[in-house]
Structure formats: C-alpha cells, structure tokens
N, C-alpha and C positions, 0 to 999 in steps of 0.2 A: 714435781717441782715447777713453779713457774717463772716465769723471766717479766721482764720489763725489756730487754734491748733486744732479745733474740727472741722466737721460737724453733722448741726443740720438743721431739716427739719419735718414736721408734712404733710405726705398725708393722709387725711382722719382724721379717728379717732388714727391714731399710727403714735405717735414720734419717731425719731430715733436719736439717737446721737453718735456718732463715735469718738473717742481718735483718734487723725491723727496727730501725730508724729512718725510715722513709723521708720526711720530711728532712733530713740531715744527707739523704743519698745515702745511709746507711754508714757514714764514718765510724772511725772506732772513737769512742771516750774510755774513758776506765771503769766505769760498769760493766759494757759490752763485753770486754776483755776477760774481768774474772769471770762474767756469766758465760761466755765457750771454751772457759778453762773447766767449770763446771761440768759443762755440757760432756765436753770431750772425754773427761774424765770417768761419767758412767756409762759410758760404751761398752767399754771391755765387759760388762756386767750385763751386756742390754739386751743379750741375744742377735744383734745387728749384725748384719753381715754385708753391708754396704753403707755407707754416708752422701748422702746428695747435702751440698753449699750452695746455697742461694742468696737474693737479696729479695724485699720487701719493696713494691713499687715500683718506680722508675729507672732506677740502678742496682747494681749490683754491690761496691762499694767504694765510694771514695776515698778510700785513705784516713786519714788520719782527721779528727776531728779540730781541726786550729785553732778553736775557740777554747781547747784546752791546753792548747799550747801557746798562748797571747806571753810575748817580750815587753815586758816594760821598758820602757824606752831611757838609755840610760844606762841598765841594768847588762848584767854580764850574761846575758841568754840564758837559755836553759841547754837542762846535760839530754842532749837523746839518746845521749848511750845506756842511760839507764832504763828508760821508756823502751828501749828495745831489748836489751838484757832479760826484763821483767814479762814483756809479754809479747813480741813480735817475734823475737826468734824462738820461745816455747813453742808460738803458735803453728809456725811454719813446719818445724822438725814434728811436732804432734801430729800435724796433718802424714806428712810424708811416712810419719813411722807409723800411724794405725796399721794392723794386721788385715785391712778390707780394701776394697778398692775404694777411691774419692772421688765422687764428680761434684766437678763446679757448674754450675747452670747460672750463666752470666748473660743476665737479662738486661743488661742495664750498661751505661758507664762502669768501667772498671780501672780506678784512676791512684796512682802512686801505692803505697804498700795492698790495696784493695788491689791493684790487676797481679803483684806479685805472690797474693795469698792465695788465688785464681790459680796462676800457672804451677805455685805447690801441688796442687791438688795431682790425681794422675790422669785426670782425664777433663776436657775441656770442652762442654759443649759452649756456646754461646748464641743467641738469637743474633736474626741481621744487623738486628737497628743499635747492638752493643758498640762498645767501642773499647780499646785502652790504650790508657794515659802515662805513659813514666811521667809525671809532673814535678817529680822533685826539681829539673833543673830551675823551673820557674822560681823556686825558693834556696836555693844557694845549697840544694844538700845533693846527697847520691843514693842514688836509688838503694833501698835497704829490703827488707824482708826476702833477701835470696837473690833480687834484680840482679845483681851483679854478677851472681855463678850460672841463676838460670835462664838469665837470656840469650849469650851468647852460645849456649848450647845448644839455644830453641833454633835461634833464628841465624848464629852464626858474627864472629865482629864488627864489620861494617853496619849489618842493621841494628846491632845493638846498640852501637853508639850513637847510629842516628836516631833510633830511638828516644834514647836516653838524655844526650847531649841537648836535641831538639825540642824533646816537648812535646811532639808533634803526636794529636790523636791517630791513633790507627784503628780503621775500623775493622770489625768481625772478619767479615768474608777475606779482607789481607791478610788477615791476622793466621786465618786459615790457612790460605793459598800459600803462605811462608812458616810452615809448618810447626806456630807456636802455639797453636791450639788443636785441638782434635777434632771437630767442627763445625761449622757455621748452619745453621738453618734457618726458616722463615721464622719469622715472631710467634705466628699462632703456632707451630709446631716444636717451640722449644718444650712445652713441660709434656708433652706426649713421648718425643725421641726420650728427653731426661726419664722419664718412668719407665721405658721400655727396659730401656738399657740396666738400671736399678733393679727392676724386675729378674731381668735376666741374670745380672751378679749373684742378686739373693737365692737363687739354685744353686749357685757354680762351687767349683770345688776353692771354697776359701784361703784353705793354707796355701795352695800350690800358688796361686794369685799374691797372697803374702810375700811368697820367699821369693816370687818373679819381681815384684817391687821392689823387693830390698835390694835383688842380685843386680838389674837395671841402674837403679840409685847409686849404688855401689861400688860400679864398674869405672866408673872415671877416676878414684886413687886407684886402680890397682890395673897390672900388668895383665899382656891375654895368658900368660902363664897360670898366674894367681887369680884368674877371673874362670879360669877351666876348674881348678880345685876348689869355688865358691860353686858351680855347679856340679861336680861331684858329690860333694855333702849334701848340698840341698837335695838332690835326686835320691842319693841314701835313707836319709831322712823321710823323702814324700814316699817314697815304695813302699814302706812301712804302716803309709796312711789308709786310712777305712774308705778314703777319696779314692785313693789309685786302685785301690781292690774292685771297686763299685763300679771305676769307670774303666777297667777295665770287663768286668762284668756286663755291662751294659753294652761294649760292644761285641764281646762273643753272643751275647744273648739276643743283638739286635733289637733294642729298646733302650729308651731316655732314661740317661743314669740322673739318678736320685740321690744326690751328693748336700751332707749336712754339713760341711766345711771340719770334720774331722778327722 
C-alpha cells in the first residue's frame, strides 16, 4: 500500500514509519492521520515485532498542521474536542497499547501534540540538534495528546508547568539529563543507535516486553497491592510461553536464546 503523508514498510521483524511532510516539519493534516491509522492497523498482521517513529527531513513533528485549522474571524472557533476524540487520542493509546516495543527517533523539532506523540512512544531516542516544544501555550490551549498525564511523570510538577506554561524550547541533551526521554546522542549517530537497538528488540522475547509495558503503563491507577497481583498473572501467563522455555534453555545451555516473540 502506499501513502502520500507517511512512509511505512516492515523489513523483517521491524517496522518503520516515517511522518514525510518535510516541508510542513511534518504536521499532522487529516490525511496523515487516517494514513497511520492505516499504517497502525496492519501490524498486528505484519510479523513486526518492533516499531521505529520518525520524521522526514529536518524535524520530527510539529504538531498540528494550523493551516487546517484557520478561525474565521468572527466565527465561533472550531470544536478540538472532536479533532482529538477522532484521531489524536486513538493515536496515542495505539502507540502505547501495540504488543512491541516503540521507539521514537526524534530527529528534529518536536513541537506541541508532535513532542507528546514522541514521549507516547516507550523509548526515546533523539539527536542533539532535536528539541521540544509544549507550544500550545503560545495559542491559548493545553497541552493535549497525553502532555498533561505524561509530563509530570517524566519530568515531575514544577518542570511540567514550566514547560508548559512557558513555551519554552527544551533542547535534547536537557530533555535527557531530566529524565523525559531515554537518550540523546550526536546527530550522525542517531539512525545507527535507533537500528541497533530495533535490531536488538526484533530477537527479544516479545510478549514478555508486551506485558512489561502494559504492567509499567498500568501501575499509576492501581495500588502496590493490586500491582503485585498484575505481576503474578502476567508471570503465570509468560512461564507458559515458548519464550521462557528457550530462554531458559539458553541459559542452562550456555548459548544465545532464539526467542520468536511466542
């Protein structure tokens, strides 16, 4: 299948998919949007067993394209609740609930719903020269695609709101050091580290990786009582699996288990 706003392609076990609106910094319009609802959607089928996010060009992604969202002047604005209902929170919860690991490879600006589609992901590389932008205060709104649950988690309340509040670009290597992303490297070394690492998902034992993402995700509603009996089941569950047999195998055997993610 092919796109116009994205490219998407599955070699092997690792998917990649690419924001390629360069010229726009890779904003979202509503093409882009049903095209990686698409996208998203034939994974489970693809044999993938990793997802790398990226941008096209010089960013990573800007947010929201505002040329599709122009106010007539006059006019009683437009509803974003429904722009978000329809595709920014599928998007988010899609990412987070894939059964694989996600890396964002954030090459670029990563600016208002673009840096919080980023910090969805579960793993964060980004090049030095990146940056990100809560920009919504610039425009009279709050930060939406998750900003507001997964900042203060990242980075804690005070930076969240100055964040937020402020506007104010944060570059990579901070963004690092305050432990909202996972981390920063030189520019020529980001799609090296990012395939490394892909690389190395697309061997690993997939479920177990799954149900550690859900259980992580998870854990902030529920009590450490009710977070001990989320990893009891899941461990019930993964003993069970052709993963833990192998990789247990592989260490009585002394040799690199060969784990097909079932």
């Amino acid at each position: 299948m092919s796109y116009d706003s994205i490219l998407f392609g599955v070699d092997g076990a690792i998917a990649r998919l690419t924001l390629n609106r360069p010229e726009k910094l890779n904003s979202f319009n509503t093409q882009m949007h049903g095209e990686i609802q698409q996208a998203l959607g034939r994974l489970p089928s693809s044999g993938a067993r990793v997802l790398v996010l990226t941008g096209a060009g010089r960013g990573f992604c800007a947010g929201q394209d505002l040329g599709d969202r122009a106010v007539a002047p006059g006019s009683q604005g437009v509803d974003l609740g429904e722009s978000i209902d329809k595709y920014y929170k599928p998007l988010v919860l899609a990412l987070q609930n894939l059964p694989m690991p996600v890396i964002a490879a954030v090459n670029g600006v990563a600016a208002g719903a673009g840096a919080n589609i980023a910090l969805a992901c579960d793993l964060v590389i980004a090049a030095r020269s990146a940056s990100f932008v809560q920009a919504f205060s610039k425009l009279g709104l709050i930060p939406d695609s998750g900003g507001t649950w997964t900042l203060p988690r990242l980075v804690g309340n005070a930076r969240a709101l100055g964040l937020t509040l402020l506007g104010n670009k944060l570059p990579a290597e901070q963004a690092a050091a305050w432990g909202m992303i996972w981390q920063c490297v030189e520019d020529t070394e980001l799609t090296a580290t990012v395939d490394a690492l892909a690389e190395a998902f697309a061997g690993a034992p997939t479920r177990g990786l799954a149900a550690t993402k859900a259980a992580i995700r998870g854990s902030w509603q529920r009590s450490f009582a009710e977070q001990l009996d989320i990893e009891r089941d899941a461990q019930r569950e993964l003993g069970r699996s052709a993963d833990y047999a192998e990789g247990v195998a592989a260490f009585v055997e002394k040799r690199s288990p060969r784990f097909t993610g079932r």
